[in-house]
C-alpha positions in Angstrom: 83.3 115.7 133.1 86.5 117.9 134.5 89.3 117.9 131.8 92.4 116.6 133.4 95.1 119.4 133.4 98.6 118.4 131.2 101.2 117.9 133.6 104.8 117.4 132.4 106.1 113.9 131.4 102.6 112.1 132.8 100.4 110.6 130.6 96.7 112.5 130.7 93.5 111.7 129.9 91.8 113.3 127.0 87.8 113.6 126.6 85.4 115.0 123.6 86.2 117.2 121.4 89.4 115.9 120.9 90.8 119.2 118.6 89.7 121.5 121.5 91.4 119.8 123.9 94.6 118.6 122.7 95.3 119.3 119.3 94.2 123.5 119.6 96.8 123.4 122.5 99.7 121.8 120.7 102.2 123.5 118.6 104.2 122.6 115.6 107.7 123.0 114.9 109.4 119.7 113.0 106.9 117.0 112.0 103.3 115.9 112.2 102.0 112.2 112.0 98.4 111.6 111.6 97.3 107.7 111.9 93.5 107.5 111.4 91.5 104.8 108.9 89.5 107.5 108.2 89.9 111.2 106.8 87.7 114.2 105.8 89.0 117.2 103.9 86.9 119.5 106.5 89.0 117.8 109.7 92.2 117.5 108.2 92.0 121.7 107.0 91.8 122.8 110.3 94.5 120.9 111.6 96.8 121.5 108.5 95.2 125.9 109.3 96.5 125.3 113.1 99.8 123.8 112.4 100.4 126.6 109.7 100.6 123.8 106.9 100.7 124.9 103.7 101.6 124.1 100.0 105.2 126.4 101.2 105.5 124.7 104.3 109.0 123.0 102.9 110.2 122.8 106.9 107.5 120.6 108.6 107.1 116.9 107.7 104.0 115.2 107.4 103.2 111.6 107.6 99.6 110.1 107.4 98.8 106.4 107.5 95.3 105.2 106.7 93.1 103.2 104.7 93.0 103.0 100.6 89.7 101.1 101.2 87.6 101.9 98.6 84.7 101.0 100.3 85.2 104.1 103.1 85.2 106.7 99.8 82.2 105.0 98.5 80.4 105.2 101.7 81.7 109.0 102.1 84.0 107.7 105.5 86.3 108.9 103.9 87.3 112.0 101.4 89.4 111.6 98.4 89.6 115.5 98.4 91.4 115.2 101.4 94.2 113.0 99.9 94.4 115.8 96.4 94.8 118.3 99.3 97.7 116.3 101.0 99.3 115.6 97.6 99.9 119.2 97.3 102.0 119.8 100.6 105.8 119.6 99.6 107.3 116.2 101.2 104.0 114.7 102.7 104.3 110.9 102.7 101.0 108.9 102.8 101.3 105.2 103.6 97.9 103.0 103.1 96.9 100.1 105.2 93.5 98.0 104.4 93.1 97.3 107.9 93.7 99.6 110.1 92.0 100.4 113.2 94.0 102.2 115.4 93.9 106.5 115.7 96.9 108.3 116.5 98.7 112.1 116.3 102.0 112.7 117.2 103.4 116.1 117.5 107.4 116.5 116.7 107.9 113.3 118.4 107.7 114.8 121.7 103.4 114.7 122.2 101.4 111.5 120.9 97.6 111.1 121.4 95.9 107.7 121.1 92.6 108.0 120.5 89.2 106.7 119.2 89.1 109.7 117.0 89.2 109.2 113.7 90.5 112.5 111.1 86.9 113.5 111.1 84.5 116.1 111.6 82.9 113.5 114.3 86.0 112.2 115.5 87.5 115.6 116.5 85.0 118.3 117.4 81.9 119.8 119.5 78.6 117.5 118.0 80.4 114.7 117.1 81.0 111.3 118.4 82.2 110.9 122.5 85.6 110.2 122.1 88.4 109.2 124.6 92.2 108.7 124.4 95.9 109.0 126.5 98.0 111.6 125.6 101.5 111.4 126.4 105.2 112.8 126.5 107.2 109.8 127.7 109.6 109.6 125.0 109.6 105.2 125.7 106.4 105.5 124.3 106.7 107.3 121.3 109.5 105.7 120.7 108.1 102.9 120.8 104.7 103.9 118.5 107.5 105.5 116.6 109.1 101.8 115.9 105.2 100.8 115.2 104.6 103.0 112.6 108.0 102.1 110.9 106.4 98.5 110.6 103.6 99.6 109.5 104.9 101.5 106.9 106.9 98.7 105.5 103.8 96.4 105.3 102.1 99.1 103.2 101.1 101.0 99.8 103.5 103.9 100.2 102.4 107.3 98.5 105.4 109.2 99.0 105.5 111.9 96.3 102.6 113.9 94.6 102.5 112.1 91.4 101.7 108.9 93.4 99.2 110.4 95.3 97.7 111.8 92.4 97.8 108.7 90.4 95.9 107.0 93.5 93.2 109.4 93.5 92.6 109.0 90.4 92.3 105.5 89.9 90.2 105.5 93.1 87.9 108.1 91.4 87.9 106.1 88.2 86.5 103.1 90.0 84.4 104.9 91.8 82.5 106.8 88.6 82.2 103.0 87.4 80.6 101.5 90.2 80.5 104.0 93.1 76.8 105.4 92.7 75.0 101.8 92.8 77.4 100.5 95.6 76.9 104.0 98.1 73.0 103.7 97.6 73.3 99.8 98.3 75.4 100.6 101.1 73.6 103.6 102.8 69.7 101.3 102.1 71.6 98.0 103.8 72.9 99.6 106.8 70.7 98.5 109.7 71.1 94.6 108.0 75.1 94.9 107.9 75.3 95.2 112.0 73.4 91.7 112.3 76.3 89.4 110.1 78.4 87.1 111.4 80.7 87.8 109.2 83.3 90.8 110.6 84.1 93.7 108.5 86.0 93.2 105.7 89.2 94.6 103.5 87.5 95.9 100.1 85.0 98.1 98.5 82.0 95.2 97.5 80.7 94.0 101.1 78.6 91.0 100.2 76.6 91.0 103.4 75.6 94.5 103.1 74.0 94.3 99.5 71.1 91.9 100.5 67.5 93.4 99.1 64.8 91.8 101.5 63.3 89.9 98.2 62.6 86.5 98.2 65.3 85.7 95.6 68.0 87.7 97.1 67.8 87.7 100.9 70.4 86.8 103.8 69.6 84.9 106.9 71.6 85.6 109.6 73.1 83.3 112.2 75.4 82.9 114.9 77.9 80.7 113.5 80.0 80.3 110.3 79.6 76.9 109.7 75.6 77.9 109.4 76.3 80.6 107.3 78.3 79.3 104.1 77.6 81.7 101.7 76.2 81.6 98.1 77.1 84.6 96.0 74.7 84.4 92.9 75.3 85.9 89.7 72.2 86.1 87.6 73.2 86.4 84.1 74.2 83.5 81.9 78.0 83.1 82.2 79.7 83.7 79.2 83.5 82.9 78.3 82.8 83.8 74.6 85.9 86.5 75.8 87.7 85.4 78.3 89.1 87.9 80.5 91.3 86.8 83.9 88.6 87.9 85.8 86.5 85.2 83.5 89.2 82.8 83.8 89.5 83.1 87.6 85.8 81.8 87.7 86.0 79.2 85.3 88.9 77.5 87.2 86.8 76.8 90.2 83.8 75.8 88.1 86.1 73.6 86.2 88.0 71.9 88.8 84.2 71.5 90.5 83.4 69.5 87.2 81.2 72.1 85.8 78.2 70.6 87.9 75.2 72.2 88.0 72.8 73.6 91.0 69.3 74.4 90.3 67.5 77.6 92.0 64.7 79.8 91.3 63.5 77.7 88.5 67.0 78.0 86.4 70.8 75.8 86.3 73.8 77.6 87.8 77.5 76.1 87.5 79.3 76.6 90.6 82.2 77.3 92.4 82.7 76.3 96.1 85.8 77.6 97.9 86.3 74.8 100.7 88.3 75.5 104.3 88.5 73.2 107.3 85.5 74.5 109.9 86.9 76.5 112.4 84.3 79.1 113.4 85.7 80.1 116.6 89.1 81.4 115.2 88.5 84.7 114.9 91.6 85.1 112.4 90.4 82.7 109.9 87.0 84.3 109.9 88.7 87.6 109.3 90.9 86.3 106.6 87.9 84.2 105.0 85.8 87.3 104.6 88.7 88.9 103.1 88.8 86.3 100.7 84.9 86.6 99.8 84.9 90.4 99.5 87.7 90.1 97.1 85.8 87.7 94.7 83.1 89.9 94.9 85.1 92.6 93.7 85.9 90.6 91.1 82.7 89.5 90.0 81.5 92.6 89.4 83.6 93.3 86.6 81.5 90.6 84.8 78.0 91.4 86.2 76.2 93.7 87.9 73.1 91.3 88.9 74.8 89.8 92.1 72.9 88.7 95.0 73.5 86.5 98.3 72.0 83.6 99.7 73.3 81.4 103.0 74.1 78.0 101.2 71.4 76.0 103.6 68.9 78.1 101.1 70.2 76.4 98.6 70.2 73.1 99.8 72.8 70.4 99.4 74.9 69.8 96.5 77.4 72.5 97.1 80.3 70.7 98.0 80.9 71.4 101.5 80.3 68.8 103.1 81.4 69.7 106.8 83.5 72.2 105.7 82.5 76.0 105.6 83.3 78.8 102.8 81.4 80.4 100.2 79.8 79.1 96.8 79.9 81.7 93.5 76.9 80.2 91.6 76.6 81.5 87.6 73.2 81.0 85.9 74.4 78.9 82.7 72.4 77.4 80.0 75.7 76.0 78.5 75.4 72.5 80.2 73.9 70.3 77.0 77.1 68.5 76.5 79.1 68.7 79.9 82.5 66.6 78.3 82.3 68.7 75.4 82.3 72.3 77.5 84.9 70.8 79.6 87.5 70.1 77.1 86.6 73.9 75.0 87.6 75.4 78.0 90.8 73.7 78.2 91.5 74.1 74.5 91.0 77.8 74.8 92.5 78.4 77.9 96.0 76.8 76.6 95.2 79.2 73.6 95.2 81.6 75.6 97.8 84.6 77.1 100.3 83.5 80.2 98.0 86.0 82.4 94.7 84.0 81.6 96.3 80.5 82.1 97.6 81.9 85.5 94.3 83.4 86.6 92.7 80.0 85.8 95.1 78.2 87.8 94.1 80.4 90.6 91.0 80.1 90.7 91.1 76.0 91.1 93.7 76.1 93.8 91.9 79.3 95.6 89.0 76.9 95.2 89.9 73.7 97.1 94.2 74.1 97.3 95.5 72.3 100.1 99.3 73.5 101.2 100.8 69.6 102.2 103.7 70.5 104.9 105.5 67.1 103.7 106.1 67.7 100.4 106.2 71.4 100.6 103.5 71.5 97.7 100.1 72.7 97.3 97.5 70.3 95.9 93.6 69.7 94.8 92.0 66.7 94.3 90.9 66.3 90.3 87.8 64.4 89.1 89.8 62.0 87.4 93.3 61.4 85.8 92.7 62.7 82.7 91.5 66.1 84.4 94.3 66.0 86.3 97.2 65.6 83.3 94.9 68.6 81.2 95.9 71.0 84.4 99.5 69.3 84.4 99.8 70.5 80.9 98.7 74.6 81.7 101.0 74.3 84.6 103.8 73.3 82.6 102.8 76.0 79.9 103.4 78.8 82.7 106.8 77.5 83.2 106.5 75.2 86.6 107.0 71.8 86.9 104.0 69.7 88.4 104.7 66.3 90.2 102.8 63.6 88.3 99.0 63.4 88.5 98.7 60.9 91.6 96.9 57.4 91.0 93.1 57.2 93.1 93.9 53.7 93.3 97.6 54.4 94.6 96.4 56.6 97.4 95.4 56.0 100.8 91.8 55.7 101.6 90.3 57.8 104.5 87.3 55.9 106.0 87.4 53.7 103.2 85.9 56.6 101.3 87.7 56.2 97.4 90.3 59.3 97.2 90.6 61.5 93.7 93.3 61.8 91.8 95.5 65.3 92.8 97.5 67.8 90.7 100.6 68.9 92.8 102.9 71.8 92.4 105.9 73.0 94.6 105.1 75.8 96.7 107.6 78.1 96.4 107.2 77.6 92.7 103.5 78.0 92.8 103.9 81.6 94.1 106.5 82.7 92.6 104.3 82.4 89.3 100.5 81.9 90.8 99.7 83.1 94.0 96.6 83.2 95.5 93.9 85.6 96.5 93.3 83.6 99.2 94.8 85.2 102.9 94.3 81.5 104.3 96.2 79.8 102.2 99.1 82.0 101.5 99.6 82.3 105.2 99.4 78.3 105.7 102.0 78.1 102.8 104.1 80.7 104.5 104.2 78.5 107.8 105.3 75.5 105.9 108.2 76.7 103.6 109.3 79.0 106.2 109.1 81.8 103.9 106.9 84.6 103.3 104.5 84.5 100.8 102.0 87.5 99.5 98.8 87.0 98.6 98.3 88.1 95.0 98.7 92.1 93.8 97.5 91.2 90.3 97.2 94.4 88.4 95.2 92.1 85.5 92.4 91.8 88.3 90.8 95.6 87.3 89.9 97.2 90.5 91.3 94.7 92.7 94.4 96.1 94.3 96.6 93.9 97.3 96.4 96.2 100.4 99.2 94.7 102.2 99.0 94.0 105.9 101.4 94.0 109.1 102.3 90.2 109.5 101.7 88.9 105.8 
């Protein structure tokens, strides 16, 4: 194919390798932005060599927006070498977004390329990937990607001197040398089974689809919709809340509010936590925003345990609480279950003697688990086994400093179908987040619509490896 020759205030065509034939022919005098998901320290040297970028280089700015995803360093998408390298150019600015998709490079605001060409060896040069974009000098359209950015950039994790870079790499590569060798052989094994999920890609390192062995214990069947593919995340080691963490005491709030009710599989009792949302397999949004949801709590569950596998809930059988409702179940093996009353009420005991951040972590776990925004009251409920559940949560609430509604009376309730309704804790919204929050995407952005403010899902620095990569739109 014929390169199309640059002509003067037109927008052009540009074809493979993108480096030879726009960004060797560019020149730098003011300002660089680089917008790619993905960087490698090998593509992003030879574009800081051309543009005479260096650790000096005090006149020429230099903006990069991409992803903090772990899971593109533990699959080597990405290099946090490159990131130490940036860190090191005076005045470089690096803003991180968990989802983003879209290449760009604009030179001195006066050249912008949009591309499929990703900050990579493959993205950029002569072997790699065929690649495509529209390179332009219409200054209404980089003014406008210009105003783009600047949204972005307010909707993100913003690196803006070298100490914060360096303290990002660092806690990346902390996390990493904790879990990054097992999850990059998983990963790299599981590849040809990730392209046949339902599920679309996620925002976090853990990728629950993707760590299926083909074993008869630990398998994944795929399907074609979400409803037939509610997911079971099982964690086979006995659950213990000997030492209860808030990672601990996120888990036991949905298995508590689930009445600590038991599943059996594979010969052995799990407790289990079903997080519940109205079907809606064709919105593409919600199946985004419930796989976000999922790949956190697997993040989260593997600071407890390491023996995590995956199961479609129709393995499993009935009994999970779905009903026809579609989610995903976190099943713990638990040999605790001799005296179910009795666990029940040692959990609350030691929950209320317990720090602020565990009581709030438990509390998020129940209403991640089955929470309901209501747009009349402005409040956020779930439905309890019974009252006396229902006034033992009242009491936590109260103990984090919010102030509940009364535990509603089954009896005083209207009755769907003539199907008897529980009894339901309720808390304010804008109270509830203020304090709370939720990991959930879902339910934060439901709450949002109904108070008519915005809310953030949760950037809980308790939650060890788990950090809120805001979005554009949250």
């Amino acid at each position: 194919m014929k390169q199309f020759k640059k002509v003067k205030n037109m927008s052009n065509f540009i074809i493979s390798p993108i480096y030879e034939n726009w960004v060797a022919k560019e020149s730098l005098s003011d300002g660089l932005v680089i917008c790619s998901p993905y960087i490698k320290k090998s593509a992003l040297d030879e574009i800081l060599y051309h543009f005479d970028i260096k650790q000096s280089s005090y006149d020429k700015k230099l903006t990069v927006i991409t992803s903090g995803d772990p899971q593109y360093f533990a699959k080597g998408s990405s290099d946090i070498t490159a990131l130490r390298q940036l860190s090191l150019i005076p005045g470089v600015k690096i803003y991180l977004l968990n989802n983003l998709h879209m290449k760009a490079y604009c030179v001195d605001n006066k050249e912008l390329l949009i591309t499929s060409g990703n900050c990579t060896e493959r993205g950029l040069f002569s072997g790699g990937n065929i690649e495509g974009g529209i390179a332009t000098t219409d200054k209404r359209e980089i003014a406008a990607f210009n105003e783009y950015c600047y949204e972005m950039m307010e909707s993100s994790i913003k690196l803006e001197n070298s100490s914060e870079i360096t303290s990002f790499c660092d806690d990346v590569e902390q996390w990493l040398a904790d879990n990054g060798s097992e999850i990059n052989g998983l990963l790299r094994r599981e590849s040809t089974l990730y392209s046949q999920s339902p599920f679309p890609k996620g925002n976090v390192l853990m990728k629950g689809n993707k760590r299926v062995k083909r074993t008869q214990t630990n398998r994944f069947v795929p399907g074609t919709e979400l409803h037939l593919n509610r997911q079971a995340i099982v964690v086979n080691s006995n659950f213990d809340y000997s030492h209860i963490t808030t990672e601990v005491a996120y888990i036991l709030g949905g298995i508590v509010l689930n009445g600590f009710h038991t599943v059996e599989y594979n010969q052995s009792n799990y407790v289990f936590s079903p997080v519940r949302y109205n079907n809606r397999p064709n919105d593409r949004e919600f199946v985004t925003d419930l796989n976000e949801h999922r790949d956190k709590v697997i993040m989260l569950l593997h600071s407890i345990s390491k023996d995590i596998s995956y199961l479609t809930t129709r393995e499993l059988g009935d009994g999970l609480g779905f009903g026809g409702l579609v989610g995903f179940s976190v099943l713990f093996k638990s040999n605790l279950m001799s005296d179910r009353k009795n666990t029940l009420d040692e959990i609350f005991d030691d929950i209320k003697n317990s720090s602020k951040e565990i009581k709030i972590s438990f509390l998020r776990g129940m209403f991640d688990s089955k929470g309901s925004p209501d747009a009349t009251l402005k409040s956020i409920a779930i439905d309890v086994e019974d009252i006396a559940m229902g006034i033992k949560i009242n009491e936590i609430i109260m103990m984090c400093g919010m102030k509940p509604f009364p535990v509603n009376n089954p009896r005083e309730r209207e009755h769907k179908d003539n199907v008897p309704r529980k009894a339901q804790v309720r808390v304010r919204l804008d109270e509830f987040f203020s304090i709370v929050g939720l990991l959930s995407p879902i339910r934060t952005k439901k709450s949002s619509e109904i108070t008519g403010r915005e809310m953030q899902d949760v950037d809980d620095a308790t939650f060890v490896g788990l950090k809120k990569l805001r979005t554009i739109g949250e």
